[in-house]
C-alpha positions as CSV (number, residue, x, y, z in Angstrom):
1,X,168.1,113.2,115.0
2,X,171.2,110.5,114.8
3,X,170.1,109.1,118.4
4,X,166.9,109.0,117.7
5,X,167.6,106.8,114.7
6,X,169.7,104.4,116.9
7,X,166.8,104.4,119.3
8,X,164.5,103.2,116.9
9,X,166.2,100.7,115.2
10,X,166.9,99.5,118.5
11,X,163.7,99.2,119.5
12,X,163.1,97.5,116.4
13,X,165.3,94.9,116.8
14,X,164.8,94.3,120.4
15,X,161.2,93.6,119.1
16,X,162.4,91.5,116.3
17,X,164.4,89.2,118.6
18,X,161.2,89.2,121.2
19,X,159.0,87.9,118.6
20,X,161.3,85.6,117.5
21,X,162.3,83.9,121.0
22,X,158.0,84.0,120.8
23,X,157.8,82.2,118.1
24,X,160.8,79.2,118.7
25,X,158.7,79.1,122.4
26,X,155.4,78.2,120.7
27,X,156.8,76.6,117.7
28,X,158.5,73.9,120.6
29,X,155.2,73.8,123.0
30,X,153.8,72.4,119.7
31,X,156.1,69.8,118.9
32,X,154.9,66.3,119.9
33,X,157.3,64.7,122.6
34,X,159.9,62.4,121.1
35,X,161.5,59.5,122.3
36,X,164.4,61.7,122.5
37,X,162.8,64.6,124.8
38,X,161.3,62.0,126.7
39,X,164.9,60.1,127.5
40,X,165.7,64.0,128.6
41,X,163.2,64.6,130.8
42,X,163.4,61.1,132.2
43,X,167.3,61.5,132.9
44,X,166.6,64.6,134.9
45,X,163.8,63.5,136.9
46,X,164.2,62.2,140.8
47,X,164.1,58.5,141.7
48,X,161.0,57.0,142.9
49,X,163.0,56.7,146.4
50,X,163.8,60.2,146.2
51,X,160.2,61.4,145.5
52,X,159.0,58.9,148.0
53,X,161.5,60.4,150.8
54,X,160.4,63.8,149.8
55,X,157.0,62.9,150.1
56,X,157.0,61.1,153.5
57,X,159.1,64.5,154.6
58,X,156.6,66.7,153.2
59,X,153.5,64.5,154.8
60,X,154.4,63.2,157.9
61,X,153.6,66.4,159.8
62,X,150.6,67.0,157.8
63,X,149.1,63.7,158.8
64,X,150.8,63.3,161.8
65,X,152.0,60.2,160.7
66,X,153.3,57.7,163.7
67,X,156.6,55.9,163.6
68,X,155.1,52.7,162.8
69,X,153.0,54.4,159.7
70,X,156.0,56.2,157.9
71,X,157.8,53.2,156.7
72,X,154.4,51.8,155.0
73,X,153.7,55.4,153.7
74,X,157.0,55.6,152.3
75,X,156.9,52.1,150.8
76,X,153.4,53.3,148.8
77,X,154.7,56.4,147.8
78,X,157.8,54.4,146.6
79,X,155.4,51.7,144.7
80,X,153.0,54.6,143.2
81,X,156.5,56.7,141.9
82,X,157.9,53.4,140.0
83,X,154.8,53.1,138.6
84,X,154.0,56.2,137.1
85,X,157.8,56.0,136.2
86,X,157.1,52.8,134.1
87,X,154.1,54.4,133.0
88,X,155.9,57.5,131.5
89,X,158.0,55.2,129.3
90,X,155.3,53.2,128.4
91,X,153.6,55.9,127.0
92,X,156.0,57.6,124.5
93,X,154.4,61.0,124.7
94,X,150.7,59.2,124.3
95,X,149.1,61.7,126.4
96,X,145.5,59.6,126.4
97,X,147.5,56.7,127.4
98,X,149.6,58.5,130.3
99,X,146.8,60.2,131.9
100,X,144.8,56.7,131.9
101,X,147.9,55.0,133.9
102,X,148.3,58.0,136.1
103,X,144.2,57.8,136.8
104,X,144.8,54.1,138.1
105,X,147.7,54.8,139.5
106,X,146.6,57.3,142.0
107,X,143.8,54.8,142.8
108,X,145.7,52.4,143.5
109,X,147.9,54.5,145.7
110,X,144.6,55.8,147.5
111,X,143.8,52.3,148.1
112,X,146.7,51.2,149.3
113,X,146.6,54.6,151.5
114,X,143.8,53.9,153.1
115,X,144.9,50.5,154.6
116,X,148.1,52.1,155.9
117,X,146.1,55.6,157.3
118,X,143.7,56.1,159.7
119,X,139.9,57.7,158.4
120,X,140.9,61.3,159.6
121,X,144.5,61.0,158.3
122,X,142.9,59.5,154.4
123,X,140.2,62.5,155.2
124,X,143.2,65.2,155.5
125,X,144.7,63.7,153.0
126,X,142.0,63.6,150.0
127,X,141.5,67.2,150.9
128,X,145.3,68.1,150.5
129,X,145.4,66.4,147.4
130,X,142.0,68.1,145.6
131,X,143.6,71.4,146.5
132,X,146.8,70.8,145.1
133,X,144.9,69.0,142.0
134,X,142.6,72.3,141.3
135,X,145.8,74.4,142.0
136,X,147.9,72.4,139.1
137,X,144.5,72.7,136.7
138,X,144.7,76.7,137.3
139,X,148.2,77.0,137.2
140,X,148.3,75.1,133.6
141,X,145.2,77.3,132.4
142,X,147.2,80.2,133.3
143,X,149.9,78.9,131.5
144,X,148.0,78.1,128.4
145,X,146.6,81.6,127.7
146,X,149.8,82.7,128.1
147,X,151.2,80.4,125.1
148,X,148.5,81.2,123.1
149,X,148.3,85.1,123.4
150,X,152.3,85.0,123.1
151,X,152.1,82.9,119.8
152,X,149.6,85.2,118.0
């Protein structure tokens, strides 16, 4: 009978201490994004050069991009990253705000794509782009039902 006490009240506080982590979790998700957090996430986040580098390394075989291209492709990347760096600051946690800089960001990046890319490569591109778009929108669904089954 004594161990199955200690089992229970166990359990019970292992279920205490779940809901609570739960509830600091949701009780976070909700809190609007200071000028503090933002500082944070900014500190921790990659140069524009290093995103661009990264991104020329992770689309130069996937375009087939020539030795002459790169460079230019780089530069854009480089441009669009600084940007949407500057834009992130600008904002303050003004989501409305952000995603209206990010939408003329990557338009401008497109743009300036396509004068740097041949037809097929922008074509490739585009496509690579929508997937990974719908991907992020499914993969941010998924983790909104999670937060909100978790915090009820």
């Amino acid at each position: 009978m004594r161990w199955v006490r200690l089992a229970l009240v166990s359990l019970f506080a292992l279920t205490s201490a779940s809901l609570l982590v739960t509830k600091v979790r949701a009780d976070d998700a909700a809190k609007p994004a200071t000028s503090e957090t933002m500082k944070a996430s900014s500190a921790t986040m990659k140069s524009p050069d290093e995103m661009a580098k990264e991104a020329l390394a992770k689309w130069k075989t996937t375009l087939k991009l020539t030795d002459e291209q790169a460079p230019q492709f780089e530069q854009v990347m480089t441009d669009s990253y600084q940007k949407m760096k500057d834009a992130h600051t600008a904002a303050a946690g003004d989501k409305a705000k952000m995603k209206a800089s990010m939408t003329q960001i990557m338009k401008d990046r497109e743009d300036a794509l396509a004068k740097v890319l041949t037809p097929e490569q922008m074509k490739i591109y585009r496509e690579k782009v929508t997937k990974m778009a719908e991907h992020g929108k499914k993969q941010w669904s998924k983790a909104q039902k999670s937060m909100s089954s978790t915090s009820k």
